[in-house]
C-alpha positions in Angstrom: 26.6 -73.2 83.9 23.1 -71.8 83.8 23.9 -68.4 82.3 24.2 -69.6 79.0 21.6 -69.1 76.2 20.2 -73.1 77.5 18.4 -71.4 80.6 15.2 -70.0 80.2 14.7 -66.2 81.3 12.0 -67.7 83.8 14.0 -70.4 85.2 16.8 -67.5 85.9 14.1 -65.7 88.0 12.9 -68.5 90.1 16.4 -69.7 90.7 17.7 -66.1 91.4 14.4 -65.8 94.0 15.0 -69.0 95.8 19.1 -67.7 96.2 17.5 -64.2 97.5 15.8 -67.1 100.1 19.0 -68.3 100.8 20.2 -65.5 101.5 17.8 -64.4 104.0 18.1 -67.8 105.8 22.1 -66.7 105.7 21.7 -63.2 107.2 20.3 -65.3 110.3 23.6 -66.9 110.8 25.5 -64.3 112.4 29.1 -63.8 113.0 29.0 -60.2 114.3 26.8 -57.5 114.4 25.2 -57.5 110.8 28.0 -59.4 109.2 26.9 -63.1 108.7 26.8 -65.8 105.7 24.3 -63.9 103.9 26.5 -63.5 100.8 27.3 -67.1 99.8 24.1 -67.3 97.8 25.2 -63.9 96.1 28.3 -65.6 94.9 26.7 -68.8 93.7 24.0 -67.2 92.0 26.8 -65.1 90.0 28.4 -68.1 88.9 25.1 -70.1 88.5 22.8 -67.2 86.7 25.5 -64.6 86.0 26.8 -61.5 87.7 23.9 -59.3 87.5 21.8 -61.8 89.1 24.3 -61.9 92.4 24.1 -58.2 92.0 20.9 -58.4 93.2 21.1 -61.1 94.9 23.9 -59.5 97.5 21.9 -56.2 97.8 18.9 -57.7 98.9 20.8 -60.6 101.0 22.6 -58.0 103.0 19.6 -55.5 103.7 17.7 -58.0 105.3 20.7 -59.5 107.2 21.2 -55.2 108.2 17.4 -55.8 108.9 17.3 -58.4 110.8 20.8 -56.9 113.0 18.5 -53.8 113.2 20.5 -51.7 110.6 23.6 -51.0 113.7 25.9 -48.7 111.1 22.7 -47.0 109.7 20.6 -47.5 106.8 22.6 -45.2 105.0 25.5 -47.3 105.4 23.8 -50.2 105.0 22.9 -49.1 101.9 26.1 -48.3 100.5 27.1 -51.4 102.4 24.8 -53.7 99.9 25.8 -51.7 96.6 29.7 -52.4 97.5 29.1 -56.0 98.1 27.0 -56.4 95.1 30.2 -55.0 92.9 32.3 -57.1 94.8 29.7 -60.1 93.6 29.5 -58.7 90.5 33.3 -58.6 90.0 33.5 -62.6 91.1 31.2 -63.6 88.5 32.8 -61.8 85.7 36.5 -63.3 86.9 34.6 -66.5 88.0 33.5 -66.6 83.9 36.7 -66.0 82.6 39.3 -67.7 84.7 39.7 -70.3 87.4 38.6 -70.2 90.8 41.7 -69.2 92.6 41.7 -65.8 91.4 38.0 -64.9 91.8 37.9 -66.0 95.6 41.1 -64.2 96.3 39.4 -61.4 94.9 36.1 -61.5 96.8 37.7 -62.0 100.1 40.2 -59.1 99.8 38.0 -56.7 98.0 34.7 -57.8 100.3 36.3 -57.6 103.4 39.5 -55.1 103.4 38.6 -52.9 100.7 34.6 -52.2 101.2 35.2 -51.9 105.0 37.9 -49.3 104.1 35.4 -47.3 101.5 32.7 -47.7 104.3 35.0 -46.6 106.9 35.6 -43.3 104.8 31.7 -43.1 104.0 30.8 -43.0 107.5 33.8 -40.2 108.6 32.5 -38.1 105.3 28.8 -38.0 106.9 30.4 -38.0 110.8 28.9 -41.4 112.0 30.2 -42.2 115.4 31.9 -45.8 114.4 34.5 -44.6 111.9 37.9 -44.9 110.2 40.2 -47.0 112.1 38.7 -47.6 114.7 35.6 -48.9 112.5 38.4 -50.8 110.6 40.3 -52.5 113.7 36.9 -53.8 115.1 35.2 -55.2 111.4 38.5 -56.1 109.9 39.1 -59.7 111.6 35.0 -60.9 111.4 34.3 -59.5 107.8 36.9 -60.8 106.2 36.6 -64.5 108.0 33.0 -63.9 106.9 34.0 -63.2 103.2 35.6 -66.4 103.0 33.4 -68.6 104.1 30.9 -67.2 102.0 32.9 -67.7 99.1 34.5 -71.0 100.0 30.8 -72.2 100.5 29.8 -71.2 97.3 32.7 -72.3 95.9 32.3 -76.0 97.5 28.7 -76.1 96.3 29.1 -75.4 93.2 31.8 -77.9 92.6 29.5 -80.1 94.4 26.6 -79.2 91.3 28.7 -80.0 89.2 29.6 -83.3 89.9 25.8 -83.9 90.2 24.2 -82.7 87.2 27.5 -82.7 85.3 29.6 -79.8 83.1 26.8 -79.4 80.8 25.4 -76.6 83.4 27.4 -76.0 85.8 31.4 -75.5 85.9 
């Protein structure tokens, strides 16, 4: 794992840059609207460099996939959009550190695609956006939350798949 005292602060900025890359080249695979596979690099960074790092990593990943979408819920939601999804990445590398796999990806998928689009959903009714509450909901449910898990299956697969390359020494 490279979080661990091995990894030199430097190599944790280049490797969290090149995953902010990633991420870009993800927000150009869309699967509807703004919602695309912009977060997988998010999640692997927070298992590779740590949950702060895929913090980051998710904010700036889903502004430019809202960016490149032309920001359809807002910037304002797309704001609040990119703070709940960096929790949500947040969250996975903290359970990601401290217990298997299972339970980390079942959390990402339900709270990144059921629960944010519910807080956004009541975010956007609180400042009277047009697309709101349920009917918000019923149209982003299906796509965000297929979304969510392929981003964190294909984090998941690659980082198994860096493991078995450079071995457990850094990665697990």
């Amino acid at each position: 794992m490279v979080h661990d005292s091995t990894c030199h602060p430097l190599e944790k900025q280049i490797l969290s840059a090149l995953f902010v890359a990633f991420s870009v080249l993800g927000a150009s695979i869309k699967i509807q609207g703004s919602i695309a596979l912009d977060a997988f690099p998010a999640f692997l960074g927070a298992i590779l460099l740590g949950p702060g790092f895929g913090f980051i990593i998710a904010v700036v990943g889903h502004l430019f996939s809202a960016f490149f979408s032309g920001f359809p819920l807002t910037v304002v939601l797309h704001l609040c959009t990119g703070v709940l999804m960096g929790l949500v990445v947040y969250g996975y590398g903290l359970l990601r550190h401290y217990t298997n796999r299972f339970w980390p990806m079942v959390y990402a998928v339900v709270s990144n695609g059921p629960v944010s689009l519910g807080i956004i959903a009541l975010i956007a009714k609180g400042l009277g956006f047009p697309l709101q509450g349920m009917a918000m909901v019923s149209l982003l449910l299906l796509p965000l939350s297929m979304a969510s898990f392929l981003n964190v299956v294909l984090a998941e697969s690659i980082a198994v798949a860096l493991k078995k390359v450079y071995g457990r020494r850094r990665f697990r």
